[in-house]
C-alpha positions as CSV (number, residue, x, y, z in Angstrom):
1,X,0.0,0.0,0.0
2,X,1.0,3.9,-0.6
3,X,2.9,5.0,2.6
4,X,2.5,8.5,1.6
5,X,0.6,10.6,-1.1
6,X,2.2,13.4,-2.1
7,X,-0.8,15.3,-3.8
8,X,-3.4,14.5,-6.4
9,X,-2.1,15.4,-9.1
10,X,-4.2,13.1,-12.3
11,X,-2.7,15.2,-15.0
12,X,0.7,13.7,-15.5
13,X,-1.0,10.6,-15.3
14,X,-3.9,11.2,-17.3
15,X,-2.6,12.5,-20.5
16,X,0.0,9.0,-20.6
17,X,-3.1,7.1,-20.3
18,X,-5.7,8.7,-22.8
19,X,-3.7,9.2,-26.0
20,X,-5.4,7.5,-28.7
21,X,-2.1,6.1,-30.6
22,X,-0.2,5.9,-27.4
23,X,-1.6,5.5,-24.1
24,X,-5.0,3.2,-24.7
25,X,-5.1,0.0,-24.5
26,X,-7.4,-1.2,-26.3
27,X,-6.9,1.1,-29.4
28,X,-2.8,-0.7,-29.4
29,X,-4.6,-4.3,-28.2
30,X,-7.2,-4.3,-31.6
31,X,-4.7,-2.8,-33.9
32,X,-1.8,-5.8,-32.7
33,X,-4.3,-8.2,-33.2
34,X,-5.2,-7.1,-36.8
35,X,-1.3,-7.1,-37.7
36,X,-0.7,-10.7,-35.6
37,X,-3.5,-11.9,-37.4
38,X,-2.5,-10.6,-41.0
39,X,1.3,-12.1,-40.1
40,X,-0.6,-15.5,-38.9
41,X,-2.1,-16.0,-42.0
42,X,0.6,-15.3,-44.0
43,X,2.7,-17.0,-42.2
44,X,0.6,-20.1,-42.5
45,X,0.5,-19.2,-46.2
46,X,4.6,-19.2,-46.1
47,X,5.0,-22.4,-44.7
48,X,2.6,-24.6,-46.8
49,X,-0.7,-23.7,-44.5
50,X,-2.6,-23.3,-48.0
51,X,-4.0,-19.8,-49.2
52,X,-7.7,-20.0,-47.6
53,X,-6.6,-20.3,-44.0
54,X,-8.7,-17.7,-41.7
55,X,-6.8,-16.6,-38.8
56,X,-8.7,-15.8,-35.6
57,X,-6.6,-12.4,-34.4
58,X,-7.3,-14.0,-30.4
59,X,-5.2,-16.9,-31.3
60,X,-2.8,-14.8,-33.0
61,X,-2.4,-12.9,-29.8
62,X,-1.7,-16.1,-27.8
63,X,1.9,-15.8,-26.1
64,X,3.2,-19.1,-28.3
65,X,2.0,-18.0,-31.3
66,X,2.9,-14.4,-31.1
67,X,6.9,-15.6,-30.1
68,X,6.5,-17.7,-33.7
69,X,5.1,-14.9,-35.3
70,X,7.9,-12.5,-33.2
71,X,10.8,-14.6,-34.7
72,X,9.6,-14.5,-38.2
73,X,8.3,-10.7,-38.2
74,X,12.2,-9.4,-38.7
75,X,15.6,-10.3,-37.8
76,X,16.2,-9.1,-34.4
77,X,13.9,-11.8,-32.7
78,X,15.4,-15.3,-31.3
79,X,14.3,-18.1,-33.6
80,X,11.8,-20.7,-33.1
81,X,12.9,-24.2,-33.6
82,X,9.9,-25.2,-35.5
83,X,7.5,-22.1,-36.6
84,X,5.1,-24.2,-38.5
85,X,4.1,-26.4,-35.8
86,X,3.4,-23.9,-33.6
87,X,1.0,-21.8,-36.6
88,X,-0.1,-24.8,-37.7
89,X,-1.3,-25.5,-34.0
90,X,-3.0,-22.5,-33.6
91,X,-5.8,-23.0,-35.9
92,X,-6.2,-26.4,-35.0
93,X,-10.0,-27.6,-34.2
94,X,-10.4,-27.0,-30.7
95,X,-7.4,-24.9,-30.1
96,X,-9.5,-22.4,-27.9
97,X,-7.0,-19.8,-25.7
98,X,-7.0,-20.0,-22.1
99,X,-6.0,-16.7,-20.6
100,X,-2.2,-16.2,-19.7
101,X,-1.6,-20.1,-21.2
102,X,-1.0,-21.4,-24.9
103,X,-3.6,-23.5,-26.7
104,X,-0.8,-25.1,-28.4
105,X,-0.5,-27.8,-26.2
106,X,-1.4,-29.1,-22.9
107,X,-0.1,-26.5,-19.6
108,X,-1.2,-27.3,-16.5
109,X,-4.7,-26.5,-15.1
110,X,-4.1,-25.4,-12.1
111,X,-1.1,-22.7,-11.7
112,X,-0.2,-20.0,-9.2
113,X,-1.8,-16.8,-10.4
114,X,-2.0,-13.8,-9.1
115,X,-4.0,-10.8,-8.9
116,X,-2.9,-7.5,-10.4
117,X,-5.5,-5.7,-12.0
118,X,-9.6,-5.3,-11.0
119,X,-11.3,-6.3,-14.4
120,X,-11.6,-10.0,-16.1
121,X,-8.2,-9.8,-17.3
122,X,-6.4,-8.7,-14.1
123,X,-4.4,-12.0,-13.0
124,X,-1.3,-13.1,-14.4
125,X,0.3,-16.7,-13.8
126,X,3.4,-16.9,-11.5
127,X,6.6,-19.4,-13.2
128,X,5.7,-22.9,-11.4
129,X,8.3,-24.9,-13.7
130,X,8.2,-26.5,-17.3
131,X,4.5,-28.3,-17.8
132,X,4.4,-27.7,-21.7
133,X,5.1,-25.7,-24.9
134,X,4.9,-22.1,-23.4
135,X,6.9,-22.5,-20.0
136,X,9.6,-25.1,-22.1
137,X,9.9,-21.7,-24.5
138,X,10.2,-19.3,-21.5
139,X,12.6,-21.0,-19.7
140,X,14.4,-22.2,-23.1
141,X,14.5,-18.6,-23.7
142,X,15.8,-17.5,-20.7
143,X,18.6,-19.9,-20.3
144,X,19.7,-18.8,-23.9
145,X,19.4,-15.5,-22.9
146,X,21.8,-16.2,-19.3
147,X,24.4,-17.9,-21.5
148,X,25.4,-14.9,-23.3
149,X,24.3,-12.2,-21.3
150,X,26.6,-10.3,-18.8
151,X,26.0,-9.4,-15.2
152,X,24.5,-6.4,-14.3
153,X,26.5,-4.3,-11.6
154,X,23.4,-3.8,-10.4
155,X,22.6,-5.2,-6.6
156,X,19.3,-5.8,-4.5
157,X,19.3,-7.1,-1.5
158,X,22.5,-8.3,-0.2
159,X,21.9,-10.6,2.7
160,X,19.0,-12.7,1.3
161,X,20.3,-16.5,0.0
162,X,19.8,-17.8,-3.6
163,X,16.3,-19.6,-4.2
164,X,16.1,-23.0,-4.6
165,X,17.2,-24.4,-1.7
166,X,20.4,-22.9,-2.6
167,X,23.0,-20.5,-1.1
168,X,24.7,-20.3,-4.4
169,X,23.9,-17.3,-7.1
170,X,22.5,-19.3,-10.1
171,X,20.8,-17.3,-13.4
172,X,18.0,-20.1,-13.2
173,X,13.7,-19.1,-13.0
174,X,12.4,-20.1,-9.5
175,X,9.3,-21.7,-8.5
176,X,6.9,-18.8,-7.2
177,X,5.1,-19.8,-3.8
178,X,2.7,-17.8,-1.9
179,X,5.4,-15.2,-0.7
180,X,6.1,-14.4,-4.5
181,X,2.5,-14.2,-5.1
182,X,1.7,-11.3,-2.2
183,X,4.5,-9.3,-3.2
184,X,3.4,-9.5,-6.8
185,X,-0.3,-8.7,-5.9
186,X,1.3,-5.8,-2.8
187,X,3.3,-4.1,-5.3
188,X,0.5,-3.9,-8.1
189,X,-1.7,-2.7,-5.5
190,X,0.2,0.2,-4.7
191,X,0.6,1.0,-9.0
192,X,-3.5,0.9,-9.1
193,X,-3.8,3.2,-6.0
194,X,-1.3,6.2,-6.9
195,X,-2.0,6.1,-10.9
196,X,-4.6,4.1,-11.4
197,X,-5.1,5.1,-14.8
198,X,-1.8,4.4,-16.1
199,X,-2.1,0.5,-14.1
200,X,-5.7,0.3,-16.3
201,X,-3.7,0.8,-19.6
202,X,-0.4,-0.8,-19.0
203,X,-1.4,-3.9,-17.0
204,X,-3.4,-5.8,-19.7
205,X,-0.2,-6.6,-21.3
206,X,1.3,-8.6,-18.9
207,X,0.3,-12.5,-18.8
208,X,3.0,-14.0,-16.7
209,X,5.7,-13.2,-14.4
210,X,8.6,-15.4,-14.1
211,X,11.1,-14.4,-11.3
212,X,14.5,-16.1,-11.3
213,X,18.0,-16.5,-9.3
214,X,21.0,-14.7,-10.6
215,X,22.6,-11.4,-11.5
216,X,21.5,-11.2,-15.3
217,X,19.4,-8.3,-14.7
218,X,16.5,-6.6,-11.9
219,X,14.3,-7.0,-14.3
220,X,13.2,-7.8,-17.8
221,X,11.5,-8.6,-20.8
222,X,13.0,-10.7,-23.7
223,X,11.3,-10.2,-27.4
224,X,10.9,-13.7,-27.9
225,X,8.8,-13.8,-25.3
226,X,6.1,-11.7,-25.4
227,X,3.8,-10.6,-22.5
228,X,5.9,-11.9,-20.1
229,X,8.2,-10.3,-17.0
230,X,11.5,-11.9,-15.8
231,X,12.2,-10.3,-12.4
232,X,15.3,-11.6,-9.7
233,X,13.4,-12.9,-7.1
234,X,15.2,-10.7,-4.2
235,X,13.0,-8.0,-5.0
236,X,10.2,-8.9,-3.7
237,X,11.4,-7.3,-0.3
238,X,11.4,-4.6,-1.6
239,X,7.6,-3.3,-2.5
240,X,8.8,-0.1,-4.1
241,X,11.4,-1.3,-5.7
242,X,9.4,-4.3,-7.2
243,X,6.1,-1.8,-8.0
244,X,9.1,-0.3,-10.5
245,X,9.9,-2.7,-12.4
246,X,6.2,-4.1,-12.7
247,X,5.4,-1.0,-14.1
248,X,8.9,-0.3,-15.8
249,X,8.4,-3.8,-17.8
250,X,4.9,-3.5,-18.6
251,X,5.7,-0.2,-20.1
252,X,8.1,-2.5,-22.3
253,X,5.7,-5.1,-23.2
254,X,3.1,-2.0,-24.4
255,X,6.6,-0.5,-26.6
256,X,6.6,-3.9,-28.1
257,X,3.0,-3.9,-29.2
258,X,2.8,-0.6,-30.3
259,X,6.1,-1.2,-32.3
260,X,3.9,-3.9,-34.2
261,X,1.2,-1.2,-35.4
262,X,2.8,1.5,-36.3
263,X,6.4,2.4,-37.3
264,X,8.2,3.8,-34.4
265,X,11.5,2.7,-35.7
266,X,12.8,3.6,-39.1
267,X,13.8,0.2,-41.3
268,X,17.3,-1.3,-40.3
269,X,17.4,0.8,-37.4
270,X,19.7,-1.5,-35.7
271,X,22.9,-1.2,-37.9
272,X,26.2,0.1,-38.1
273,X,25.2,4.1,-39.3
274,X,22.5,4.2,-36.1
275,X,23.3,7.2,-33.8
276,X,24.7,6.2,-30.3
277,X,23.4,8.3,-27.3
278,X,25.6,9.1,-24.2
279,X,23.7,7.9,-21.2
280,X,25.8,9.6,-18.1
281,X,23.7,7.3,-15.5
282,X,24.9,4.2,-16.9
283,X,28.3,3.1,-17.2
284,X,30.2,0.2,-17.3
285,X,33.2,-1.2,-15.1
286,X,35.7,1.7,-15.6
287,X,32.7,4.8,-15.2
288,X,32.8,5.2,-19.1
289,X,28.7,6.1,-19.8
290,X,27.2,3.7,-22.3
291,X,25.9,4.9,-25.4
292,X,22.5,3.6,-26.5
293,X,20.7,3.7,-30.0
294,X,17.5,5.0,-30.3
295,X,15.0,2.5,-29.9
296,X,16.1,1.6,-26.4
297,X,16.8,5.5,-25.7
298,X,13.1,5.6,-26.9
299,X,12.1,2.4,-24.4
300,X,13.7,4.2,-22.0
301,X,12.2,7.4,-22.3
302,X,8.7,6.0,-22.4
303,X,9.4,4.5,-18.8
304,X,10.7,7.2,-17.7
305,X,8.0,9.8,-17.8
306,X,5.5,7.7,-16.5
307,X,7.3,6.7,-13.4
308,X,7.4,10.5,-13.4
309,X,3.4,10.3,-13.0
310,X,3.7,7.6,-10.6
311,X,6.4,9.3,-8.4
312,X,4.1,12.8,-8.5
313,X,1.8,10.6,-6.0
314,X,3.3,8.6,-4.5
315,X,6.4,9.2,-2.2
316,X,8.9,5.9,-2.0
317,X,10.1,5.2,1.6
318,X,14.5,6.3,2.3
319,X,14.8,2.7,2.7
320,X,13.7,1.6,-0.9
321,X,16.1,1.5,-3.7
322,X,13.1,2.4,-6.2
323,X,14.5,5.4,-8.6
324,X,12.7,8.2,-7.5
325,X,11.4,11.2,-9.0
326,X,14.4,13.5,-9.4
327,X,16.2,11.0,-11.1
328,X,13.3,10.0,-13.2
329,X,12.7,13.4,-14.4
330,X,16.4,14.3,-15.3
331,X,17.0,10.9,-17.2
332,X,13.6,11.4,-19.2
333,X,14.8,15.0,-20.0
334,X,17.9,13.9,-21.2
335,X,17.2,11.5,-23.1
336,X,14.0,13.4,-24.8
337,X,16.9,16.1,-25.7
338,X,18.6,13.7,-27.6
339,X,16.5,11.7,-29.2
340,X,14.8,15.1,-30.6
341,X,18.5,15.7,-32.2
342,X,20.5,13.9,-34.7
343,X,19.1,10.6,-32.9
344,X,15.4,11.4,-34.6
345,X,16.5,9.9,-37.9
346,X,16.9,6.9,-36.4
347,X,13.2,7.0,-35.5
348,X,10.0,6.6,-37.6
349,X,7.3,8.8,-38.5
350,X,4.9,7.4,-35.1
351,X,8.5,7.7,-33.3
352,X,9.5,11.0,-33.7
353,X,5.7,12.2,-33.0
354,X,5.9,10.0,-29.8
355,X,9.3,11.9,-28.8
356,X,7.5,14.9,-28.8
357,X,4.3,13.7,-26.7
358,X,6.3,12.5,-24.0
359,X,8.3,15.9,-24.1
360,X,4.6,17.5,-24.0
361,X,3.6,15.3,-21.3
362,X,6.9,15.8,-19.0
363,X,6.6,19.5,-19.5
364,X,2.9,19.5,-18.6
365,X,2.7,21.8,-15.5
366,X,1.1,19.4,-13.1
367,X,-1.0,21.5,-11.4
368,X,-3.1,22.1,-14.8
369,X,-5.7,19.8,-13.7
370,X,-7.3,18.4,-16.8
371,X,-4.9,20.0,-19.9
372,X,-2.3,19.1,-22.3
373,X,0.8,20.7,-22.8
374,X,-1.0,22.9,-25.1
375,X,-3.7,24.2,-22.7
376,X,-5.8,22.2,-24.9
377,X,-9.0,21.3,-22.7
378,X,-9.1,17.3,-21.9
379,X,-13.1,16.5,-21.1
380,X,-14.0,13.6,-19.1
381,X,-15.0,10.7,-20.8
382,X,-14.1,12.5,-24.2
383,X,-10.4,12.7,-26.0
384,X,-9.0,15.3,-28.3
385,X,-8.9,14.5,-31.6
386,X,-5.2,13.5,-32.6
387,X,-3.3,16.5,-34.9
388,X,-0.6,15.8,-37.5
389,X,2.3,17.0,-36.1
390,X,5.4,18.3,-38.3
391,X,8.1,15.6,-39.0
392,X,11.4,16.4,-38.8
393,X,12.7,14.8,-42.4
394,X,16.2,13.1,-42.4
395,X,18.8,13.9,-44.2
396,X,18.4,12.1,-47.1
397,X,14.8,13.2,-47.5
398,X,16.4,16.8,-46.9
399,X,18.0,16.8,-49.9
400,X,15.2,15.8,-51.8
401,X,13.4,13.0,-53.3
402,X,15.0,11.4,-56.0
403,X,13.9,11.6,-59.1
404,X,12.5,8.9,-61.7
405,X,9.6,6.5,-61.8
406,X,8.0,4.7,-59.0
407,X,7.7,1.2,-58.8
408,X,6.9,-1.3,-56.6
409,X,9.6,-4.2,-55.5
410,X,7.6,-6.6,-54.0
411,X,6.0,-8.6,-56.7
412,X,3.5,-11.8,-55.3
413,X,2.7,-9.4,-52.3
414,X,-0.6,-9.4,-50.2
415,X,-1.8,-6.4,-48.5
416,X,-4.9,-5.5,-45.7
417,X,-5.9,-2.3,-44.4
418,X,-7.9,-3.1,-41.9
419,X,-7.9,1.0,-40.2
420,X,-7.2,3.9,-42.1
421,X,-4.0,4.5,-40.8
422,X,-2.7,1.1,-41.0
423,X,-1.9,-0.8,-44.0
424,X,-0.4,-4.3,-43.5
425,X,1.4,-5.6,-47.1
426,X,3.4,-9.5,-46.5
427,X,6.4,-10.2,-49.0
428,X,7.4,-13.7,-49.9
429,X,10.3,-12.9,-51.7
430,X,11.7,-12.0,-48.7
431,X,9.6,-13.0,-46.5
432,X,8.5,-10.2,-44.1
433,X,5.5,-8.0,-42.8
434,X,5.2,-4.1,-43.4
435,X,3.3,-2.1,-41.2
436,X,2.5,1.0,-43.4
437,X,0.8,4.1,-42.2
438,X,-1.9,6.3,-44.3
439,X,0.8,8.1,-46.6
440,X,2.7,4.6,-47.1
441,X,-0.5,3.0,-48.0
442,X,-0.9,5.5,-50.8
443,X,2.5,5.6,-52.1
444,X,2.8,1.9,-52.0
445,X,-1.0,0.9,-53.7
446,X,-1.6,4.1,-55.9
447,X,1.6,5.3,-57.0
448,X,3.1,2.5,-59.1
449,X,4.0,3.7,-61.9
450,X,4.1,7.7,-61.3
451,X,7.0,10.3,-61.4
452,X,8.3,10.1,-57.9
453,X,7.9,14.1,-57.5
454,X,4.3,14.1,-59.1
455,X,3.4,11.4,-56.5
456,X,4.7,13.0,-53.5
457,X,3.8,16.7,-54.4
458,X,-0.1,15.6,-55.0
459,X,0.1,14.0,-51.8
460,X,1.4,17.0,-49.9
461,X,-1.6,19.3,-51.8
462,X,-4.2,16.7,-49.9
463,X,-2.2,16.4,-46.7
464,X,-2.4,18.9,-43.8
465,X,0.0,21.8,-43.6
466,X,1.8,20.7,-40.6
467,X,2.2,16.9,-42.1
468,X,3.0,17.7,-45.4
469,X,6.9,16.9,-44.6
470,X,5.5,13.1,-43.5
471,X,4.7,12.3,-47.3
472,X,8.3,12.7,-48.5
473,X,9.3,11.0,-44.8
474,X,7.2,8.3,-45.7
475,X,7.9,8.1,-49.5
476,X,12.4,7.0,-48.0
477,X,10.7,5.0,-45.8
478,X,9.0,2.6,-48.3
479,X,12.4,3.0,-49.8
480,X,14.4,2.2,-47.4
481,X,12.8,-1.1,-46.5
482,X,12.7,-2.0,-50.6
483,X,8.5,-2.1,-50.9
484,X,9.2,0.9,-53.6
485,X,11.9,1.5,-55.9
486,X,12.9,4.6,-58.0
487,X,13.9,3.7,-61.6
């Protein structure tokens, strides 16, 4: 529970929670399922399924399927041993999702859950060993993962033993038992009581917490594993500190949702011309700062300024080692200030607009009860309709587009749009998933064929002063990731 409130103070909090692209939900929750259940069916297209397979997006979301689907979406993801079996599984007759468990084969019935949120969908399951395909891939996972993974020099509580019945520090996932389970359901409780909207919108994206033995890491999330929390066990005495990184992951596990629907990232973002960020709070052995690229300065950011919100409220005790709001506030800041410099052409057209929302939001006066940044009234029960903001073009689209015909490069290609600003288009050849906005929907579907400039400069007549720039930012985007090519 809260020890003390610091002051009410919902505005922080309330404008993380009610953006429409960023903070809800359920608007992220429908649009992943449309683009896991686009990817599922082609996918099962890919590997031999046949062409008329319907998809059921609820089974897409399953955690099994969406780490196949993970693995075969890009190249950053750890590989499944055997995608096929695992898609083909999930539209097998009578594969019906139990929630927090994978219909792909048989988990146990009865698990330790425990309680984190107050709707249907508020209890996740607590690790309890390997009992089938999902828990064999978490823990599969994980033990990858603490193979090649250095120790953090991070430290919790020194004078509690190793789990497990032994004294020894091991990087292995620990059987949760009722003491797990309170401080689970303790720490959440304290989340829903200081920023209860921000716990209503982050929350549902949890299904499982695994806690483990070892030095790897506080806490965690791995890609391949979707929806579910790795968090060293020692934490747990420590409610503050364990409320964090609850919060702190979730926040992760809505990133990586809201990375599948709409492009944060710009294509190949992870390669040798990305911009590397000096972060002064982390350094390594010898007190040199690491340096970060974008998408985890962006991660970082995002967690950031909401545990801003939460520390607003609520006050953690001296003894805690949960972060604070000072340092919260200054490593938000910082990092806001450089991802809105050379670092924003490492980010994507939803990215760089996400920058500056959470600058907005950290800048928001908090005693402005009820308004955005902008002064712009926020009605109960009613949210502002979402304004094209200016893009800041890279330098290549700086220079200008270059000229010559379009044409599209992915020949055999199937595309969806099931919202209209989300286009889905799957490539065989190779095989991958797009996730194209409204202007890359255009460019791609009704611009084969027309001079590049023509294309782009009727498509900056219809567009909206302020996101006119986006066109040509969306035009080296398609480029970039070789949908569209300029003869």
């Amino acid at each position: 529970m809260t020890e003390r409130l610091t002051g009410l103070l919902p505005a922080r909090a309330e404008l993380l929670s009610s953006h429409r692209d960023f903070g809800r939900a359920d608007v992220l929750r429908r649009r992943a399922r449309h683009v896991l259940g686009f990817t599922l069916a082609a996918a099962l297209r890919r590997f031999g399924q046949g062409d008329d397979v319907m998809a059921d997006p609820e089974i897409a979301e399953d955690p099994a399927v969406w780490a196949a689907l993970q693995a075969m979406f890009d190249g950053l993801h750890e590989p499944v041993a055997d995608p096929a079996s695992v898609l083909a599984a999930a539209v097998a007759r009578g594969a019906v999702r139990r929630e927090g468990l994978s219909p792909t084969g048989a988990e146990p019935p009865r698990i330790r859950t425990a309680r984190i949120g107050g709707r249907r969908r508020g209890t996740v399951w607590l690790w309890q060993g390997v009992h089938g395909p999902l828990t064999a891939a978490v823990d599969g996972a994980f033990q990858r993962y603490a193979l090649t993974a250095p120790p953090t020099r991070e430290t919790h509580s020194p004078n509690l033993p190793g789990g497990n019945g032994d004294s020894a520090i091991k990087n292995t996932l620990y059987a949760a038992g009722k003491a797990e389970q309170k401080a689970v359901e303790t720490a959440a409780e304290m989340i829903r009581e200081a920023v209860p909207e921000i716990a209503r919108e982050t929350f549902p994206f949890i299904d499982g917490i695994a806690f483990f033995d070892g030095e790897l890491f506080a806490s965690g999330t791995l890609l391949s594993q979707p929806r579910i929390i790795f968090v060293e066990r020692r934490m747990t005495g420590d409610t503050d500190r364990l409320a964090e990184a609850l919060l702190h992951e979730a926040l992760h596990l809505k990133l990586n949702a809201l990375t599948l629907t709409r492009p944060i990232y710009r294509a190949g973002v992870i390669d040798d011309s990305a911009v590397l960020l000096p972060i002064p709070w982390h350094r390594d052995a010898s007190g040199v700062p690491h340096r970060w690229m974008a998408n985890r300065a962006l991660a970082a950011a995002h967690v950031y300024v909401h545990l801003v919100a939460l520390y607003e409220r609520h006050d953690p005790p001296a003894r805690s080692r949960a972060t604070g709001l000072a340092a919260c506030r200054e490593r938000a800041a910082h990092l806001l200030t450089e991802l809105a410099g050379e670092a924003s052409r490492d980010l994507g057209p939803a990215g760089v607009r996400m920058t500056r929302w959470l600058r907005e939001v950290l800048e928001a006066a908090p005693q402005d009860l009820g308004r955005g940044a902008a002064g712009a009234k926020l009605l109960p029960g009613r949210e502002p309709e979402p304004e094209p903001e200016p893009e800041r073009p890279r330098p290549s689209a700086a220079v200008g587009i270059p000229s010559g015909t379009l044409r599209r490069a992915a020949p055999g290609h199937r595309g969806w749009r099931p919202e209209p600003d989300l286009g889905l288009v799957a490539t065989c050849q190779p095989w991958d998933v797009h996730v194209l906005n409204a202007y890359q929907w255009t460019l791609f579907t009704a611009c084969d064929g027309l001079d590049s400039g023509l294309a782009v400069r009727s498509l900056q007549a219809a567009a909206p002063g302020s996101a006119a720039p986006m066109v040509a930012r969306a035009l080296m985007d398609l480029l970039d990731t070789g949908l569209m090519v300029i003869e």
